[in-house]
C-alpha positions in Angstrom: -5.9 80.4 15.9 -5.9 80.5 19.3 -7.1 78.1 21.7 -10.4 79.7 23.6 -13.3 78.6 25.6 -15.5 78.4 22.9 -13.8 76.1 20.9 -12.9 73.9 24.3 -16.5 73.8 24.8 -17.2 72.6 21.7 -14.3 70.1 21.5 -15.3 68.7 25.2 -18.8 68.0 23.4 -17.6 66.3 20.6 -15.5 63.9 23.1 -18.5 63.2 24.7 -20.3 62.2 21.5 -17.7 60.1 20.6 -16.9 58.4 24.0 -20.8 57.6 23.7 -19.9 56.1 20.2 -16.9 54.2 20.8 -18.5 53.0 23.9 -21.4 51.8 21.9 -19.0 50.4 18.7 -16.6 48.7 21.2 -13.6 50.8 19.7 -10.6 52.7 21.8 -11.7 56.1 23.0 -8.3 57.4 22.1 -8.8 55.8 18.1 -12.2 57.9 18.0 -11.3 60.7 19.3 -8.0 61.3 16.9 -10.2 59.8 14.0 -13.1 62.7 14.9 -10.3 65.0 15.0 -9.3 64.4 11.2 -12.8 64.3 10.0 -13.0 68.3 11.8 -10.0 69.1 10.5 -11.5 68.5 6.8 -14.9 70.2 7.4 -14.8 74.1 5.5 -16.5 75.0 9.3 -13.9 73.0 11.6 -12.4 74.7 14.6 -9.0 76.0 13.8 -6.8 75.2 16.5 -2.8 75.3 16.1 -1.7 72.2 18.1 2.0 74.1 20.0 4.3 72.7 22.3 2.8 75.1 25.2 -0.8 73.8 25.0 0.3 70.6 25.1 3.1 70.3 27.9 1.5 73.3 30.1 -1.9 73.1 29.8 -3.1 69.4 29.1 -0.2 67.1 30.5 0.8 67.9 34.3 -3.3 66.6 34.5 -2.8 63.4 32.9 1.1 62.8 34.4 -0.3 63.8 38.1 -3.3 62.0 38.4 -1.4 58.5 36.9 1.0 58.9 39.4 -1.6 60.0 42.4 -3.5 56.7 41.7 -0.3 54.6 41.3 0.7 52.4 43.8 4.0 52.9 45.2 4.5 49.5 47.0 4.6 47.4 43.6 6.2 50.0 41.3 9.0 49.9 44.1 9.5 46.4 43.7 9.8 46.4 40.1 11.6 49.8 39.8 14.7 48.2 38.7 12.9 47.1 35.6 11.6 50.5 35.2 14.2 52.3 35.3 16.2 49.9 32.9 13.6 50.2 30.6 13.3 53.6 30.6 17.1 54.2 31.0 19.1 51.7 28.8 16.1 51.1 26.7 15.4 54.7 25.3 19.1 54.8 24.6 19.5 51.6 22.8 16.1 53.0 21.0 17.5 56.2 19.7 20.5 54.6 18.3 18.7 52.4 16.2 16.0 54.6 14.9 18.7 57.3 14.2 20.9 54.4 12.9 18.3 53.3 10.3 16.8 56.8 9.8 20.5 57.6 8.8 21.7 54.4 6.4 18.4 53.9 5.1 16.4 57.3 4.6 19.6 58.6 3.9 18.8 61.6 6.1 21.8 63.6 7.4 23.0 62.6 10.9 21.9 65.9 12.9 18.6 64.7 11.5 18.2 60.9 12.2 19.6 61.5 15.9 17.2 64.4 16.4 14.6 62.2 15.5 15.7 59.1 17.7 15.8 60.7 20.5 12.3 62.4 20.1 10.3 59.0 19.0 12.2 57.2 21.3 10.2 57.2 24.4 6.6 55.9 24.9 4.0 58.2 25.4 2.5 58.8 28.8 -1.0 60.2 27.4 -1.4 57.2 25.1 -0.3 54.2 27.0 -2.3 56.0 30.2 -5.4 56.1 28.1 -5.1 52.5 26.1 -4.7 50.3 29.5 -7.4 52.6 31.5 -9.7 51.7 28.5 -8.6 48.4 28.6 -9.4 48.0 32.2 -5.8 46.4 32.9 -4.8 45.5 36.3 -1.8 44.4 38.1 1.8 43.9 37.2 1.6 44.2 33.4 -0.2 47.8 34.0 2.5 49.0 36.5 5.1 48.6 34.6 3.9 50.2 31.5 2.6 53.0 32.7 6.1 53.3 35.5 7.9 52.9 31.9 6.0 55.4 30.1 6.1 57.9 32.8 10.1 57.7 33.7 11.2 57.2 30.2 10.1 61.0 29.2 13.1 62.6 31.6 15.3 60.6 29.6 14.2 61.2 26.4 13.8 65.2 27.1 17.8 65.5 28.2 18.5 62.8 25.3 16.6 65.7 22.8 18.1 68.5 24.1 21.4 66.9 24.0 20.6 66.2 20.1 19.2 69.3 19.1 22.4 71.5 20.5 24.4 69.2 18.9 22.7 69.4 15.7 22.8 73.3 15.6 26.2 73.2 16.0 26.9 73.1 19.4 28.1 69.1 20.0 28.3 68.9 24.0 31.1 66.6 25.6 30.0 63.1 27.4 31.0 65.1 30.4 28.5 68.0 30.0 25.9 65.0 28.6 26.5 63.1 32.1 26.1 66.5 34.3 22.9 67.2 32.4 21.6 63.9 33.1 22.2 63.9 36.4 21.0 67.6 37.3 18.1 67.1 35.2 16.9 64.1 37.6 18.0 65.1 40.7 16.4 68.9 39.9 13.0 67.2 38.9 13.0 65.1 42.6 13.8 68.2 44.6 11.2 69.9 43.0 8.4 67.6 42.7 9.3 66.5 46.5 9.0 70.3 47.8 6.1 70.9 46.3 4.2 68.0 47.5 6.0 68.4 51.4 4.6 72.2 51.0 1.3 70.7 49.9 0.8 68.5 52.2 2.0 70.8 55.1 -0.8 73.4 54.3 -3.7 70.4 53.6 -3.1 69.6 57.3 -4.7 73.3 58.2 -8.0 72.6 56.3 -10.6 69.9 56.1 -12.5 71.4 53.3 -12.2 68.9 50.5 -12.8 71.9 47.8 -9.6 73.2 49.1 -7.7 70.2 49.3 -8.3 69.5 45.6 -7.2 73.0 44.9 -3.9 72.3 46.8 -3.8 69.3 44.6 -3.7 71.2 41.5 -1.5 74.0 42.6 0.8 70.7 42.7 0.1 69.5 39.7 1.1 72.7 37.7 3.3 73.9 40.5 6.2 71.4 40.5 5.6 71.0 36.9 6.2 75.1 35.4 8.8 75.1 39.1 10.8 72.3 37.1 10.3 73.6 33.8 11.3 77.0 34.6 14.5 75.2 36.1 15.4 73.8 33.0 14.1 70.3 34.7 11.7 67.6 33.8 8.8 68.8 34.5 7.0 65.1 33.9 9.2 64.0 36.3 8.8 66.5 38.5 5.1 65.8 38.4 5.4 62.5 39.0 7.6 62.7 42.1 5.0 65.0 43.5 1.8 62.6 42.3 3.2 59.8 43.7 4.2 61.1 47.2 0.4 62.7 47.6 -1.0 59.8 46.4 1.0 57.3 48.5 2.5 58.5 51.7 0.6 57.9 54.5 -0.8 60.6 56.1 -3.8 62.4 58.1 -3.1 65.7 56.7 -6.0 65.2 54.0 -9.1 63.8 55.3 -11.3 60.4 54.1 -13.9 62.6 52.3 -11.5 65.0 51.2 -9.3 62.2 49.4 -12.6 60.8 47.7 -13.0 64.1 46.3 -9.9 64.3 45.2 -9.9 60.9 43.4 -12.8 61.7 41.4 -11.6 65.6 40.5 -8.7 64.2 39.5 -10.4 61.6 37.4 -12.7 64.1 35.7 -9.4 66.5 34.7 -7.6 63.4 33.3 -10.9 62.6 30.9 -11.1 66.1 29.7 -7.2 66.3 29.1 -7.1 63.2 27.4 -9.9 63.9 25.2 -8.0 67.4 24.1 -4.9 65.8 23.7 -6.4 63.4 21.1 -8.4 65.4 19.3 -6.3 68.2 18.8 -3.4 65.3 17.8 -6.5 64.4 15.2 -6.9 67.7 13.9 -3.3 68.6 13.3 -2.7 64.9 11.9 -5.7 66.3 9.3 -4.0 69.2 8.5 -0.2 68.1 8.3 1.0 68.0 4.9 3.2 65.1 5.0 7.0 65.9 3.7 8.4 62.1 4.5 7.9 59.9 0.9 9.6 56.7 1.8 11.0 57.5 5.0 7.6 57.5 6.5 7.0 53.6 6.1 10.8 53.3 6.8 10.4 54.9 9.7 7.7 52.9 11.1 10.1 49.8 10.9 12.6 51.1 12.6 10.8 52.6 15.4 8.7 49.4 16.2 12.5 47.3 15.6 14.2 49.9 17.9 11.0 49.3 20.6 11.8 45.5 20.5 15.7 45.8 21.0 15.0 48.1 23.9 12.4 45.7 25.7 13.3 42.8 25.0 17.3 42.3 25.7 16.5 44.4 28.9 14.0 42.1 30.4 16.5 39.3 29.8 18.7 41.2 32.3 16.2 40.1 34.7 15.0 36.4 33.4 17.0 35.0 36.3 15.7 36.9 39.1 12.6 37.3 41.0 11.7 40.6 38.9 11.6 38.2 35.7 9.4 39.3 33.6 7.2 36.7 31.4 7.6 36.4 27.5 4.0 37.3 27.2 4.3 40.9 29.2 7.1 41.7 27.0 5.3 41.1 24.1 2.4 43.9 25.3 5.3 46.3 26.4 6.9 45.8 22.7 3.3 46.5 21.0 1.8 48.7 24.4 4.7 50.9 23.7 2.6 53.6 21.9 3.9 57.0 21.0 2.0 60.4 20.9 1.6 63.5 22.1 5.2 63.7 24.0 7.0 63.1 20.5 4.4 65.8 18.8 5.2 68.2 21.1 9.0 67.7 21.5 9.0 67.9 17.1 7.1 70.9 16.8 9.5 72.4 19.6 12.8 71.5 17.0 13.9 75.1 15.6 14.1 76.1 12.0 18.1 75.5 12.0 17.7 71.4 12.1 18.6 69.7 9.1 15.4 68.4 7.1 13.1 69.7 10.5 9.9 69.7 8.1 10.6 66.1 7.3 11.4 65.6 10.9 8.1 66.8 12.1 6.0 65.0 8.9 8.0 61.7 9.8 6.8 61.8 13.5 3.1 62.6 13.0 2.9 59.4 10.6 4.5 57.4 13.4 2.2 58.7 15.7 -1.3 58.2 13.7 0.3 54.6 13.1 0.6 53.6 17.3 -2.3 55.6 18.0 -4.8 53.8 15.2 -2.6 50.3 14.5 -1.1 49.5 17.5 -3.7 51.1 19.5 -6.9 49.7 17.8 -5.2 45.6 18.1 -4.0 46.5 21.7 -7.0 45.5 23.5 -7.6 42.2 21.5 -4.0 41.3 22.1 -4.5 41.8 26.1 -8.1 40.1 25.8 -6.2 36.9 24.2 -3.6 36.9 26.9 -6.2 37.0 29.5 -5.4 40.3 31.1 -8.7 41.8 31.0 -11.0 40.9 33.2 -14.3 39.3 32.4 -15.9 41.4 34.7 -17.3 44.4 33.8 -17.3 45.5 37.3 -13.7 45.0 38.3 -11.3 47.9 37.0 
């Protein structure tokens, strides 16, 4: 069915039972929201909602991706870009190959398959990694580079899946064509997230109406995000670029109150998006008929293996530098690097001529309800041991 205002209204006041709940029980916002999405899913009365690639990529993530990036802080993610970019770079790649690798030897799926699948699971999720360390309250380093990670790695995965999926319907591209893509793809999502937030930022300067600047804020949002998308671009990327120059280059086109009111609209869209995004991932998660047998618990291994071969041989490019990133923050970018809605959205997107696509898509919900409810419930113990949540309930 559809998705309408009715049953948006009703889902927005079942996420704010359940962040009263969670908040109460001590529990991940994120974990009770997909949990209160299964138990819906199973009620004879339960809102029927049919979870698409559309709903998810234009309607619920340029909020989340934008407002990340427009709260980001450019100075410290510059200084530890190389690391992101590496990460998000060599580390998806080395990733894919071993999830596909695995998927291949030991689930004995056929090769159009298991690479199809690597490159889709391969990246961390913006929507859940944004959501666990804003619950968490984590500051500093350790956040920035998660979230940079999570945020860049999603351009690379999207060519890396595109790439896959022509080549699994029968049209292999050549490492020529693969290297063109890559670097269109990137340098298309800057232009357009960078002329969107110039043209933005050029009409702000005409108004002092905060109501107006936070619609020029969402016109860029959405803007550089369908302008890249219709582009055949990143349109995370895109968003990103344009997020993180509104939110970080200095400026007197947008005035004190204006940017306040800003802030706090955006922090508003990016609670409502997040508590859609989980709950409809908890509804379909409910209804999905599971097609993988043993290559579900299979696949788990591999994709939290593949996670640790891309962080930490990485980081130990760096160990001698001043970028060097501890033992411990690797450890919470192994087990922080969650996966969700990007890899739902990019499987139900796969079209009916992939080999094994029903197993594909079966395989790739289980990993997700395993990050979002394992890795995502032990998260914020892990981070509480290490000491990077502060004891203040003020701070964050």
């Amino acid at each position: 069915m559809e998705f309408s205002v009715e049953r948006a209204a009703l889902l927005l006041l079942i996420s704010a039972v359940v962040a009263i709940l969670t908040q109460r029980l001590r529990l991940p916002y994120s974990v009770g929201l997909v949990a209160a999405g299964i138990v819906l899913s199973l009620l004879p009365l339960g809102p029927e909602i049919n979870l698409t690639k559309s709903l998810l990529f234009t309607l619920l993530l340029p909020p989340l991706i934008f407002e990340a990036a427009f709260s980001m802080e450019w100075q410290q993610l510059r200084i530890d870009l190389p690391v992101v970019l590496v990460l998000a770079g060599l580390g998806v790649a080395l990733s894919a190959a071993v999830t596909a690798a695995g998927m291949h030897f030991l689930s004995h799926w056929p090769w159009a398959s298991a690479v199809v699948f690597g490159a889709l699971i391969s990246a961390t999720d913006p929507v859940s990694v944004i959501a666990a360390f804003k619950a968490a309250r984590v500051r500093g380093r350790l956040r920035d580079l998660v979230e940079g990670e999570s945020l860049f790695n999603d351009g690379t995965a999207a060519v890396a899946f595109a790439i896959c999926v022509a080549a699994a319907t029968g049209s292999p591209p050549t490492l020529w064509q693969v290297s063109g893509r890559l670097v269109l793809t990137i340098g298309g999502s800057l232009v357009c997230g960078a002329v969107v937030a110039f043209t933005v930022l050029l009409l702000a300067g005409r108004t002092e109406d905060p109501l107006v600047e936070i619609t020029f804020t969402t016109v860029a949002a959405y803007g550089s995000f369908l302008l890249a998308e219709h582009l055949q671009f990143s349109g995370v990327l895109a968003t990103l670029v344009a997020g993180l120059m509104l939110g970080n280059i200095p400026t007197n086109s947008v005035t004190q109150v204006g940017r306040e009111a800003i802030q706090s609209f955006w922090d508003y869209a990016a609670f409502v998006a997040n508590s859609l995004v989980f709950l409809l991932i908890g509804i379909r998660v409910g209804q999905q008929h599971f097609q993988g047998g043993f290559s579900v618990p299979i696949a788990i291994a591999l994709v939290l293996l593949a996670r640790a071969v891309a962080v930490y041989p990485c980081c130990s490019l760096f160990s001698g530098t001043t970028l060097r990133v501890s033992i411990r923050h690797q450890h919470v970018l192994f087990w922080g690097g969650l996966r969700g809605a990007l890899a739902l959205a990019l499987a139900l997107a796969l079209p009916p001529s992939v080999p094994r696509r029903e197993s594909v898509i079966g395989t790739s919900f289980a990993v997700v309800a395993f990050s979002i409810f394992v890795q995502g419930l032990t998260l914020t113990p892990m981070l509480r041991r290490m000491d990077e949540i502060p004891t203040d309930g003020n701070r964050g």
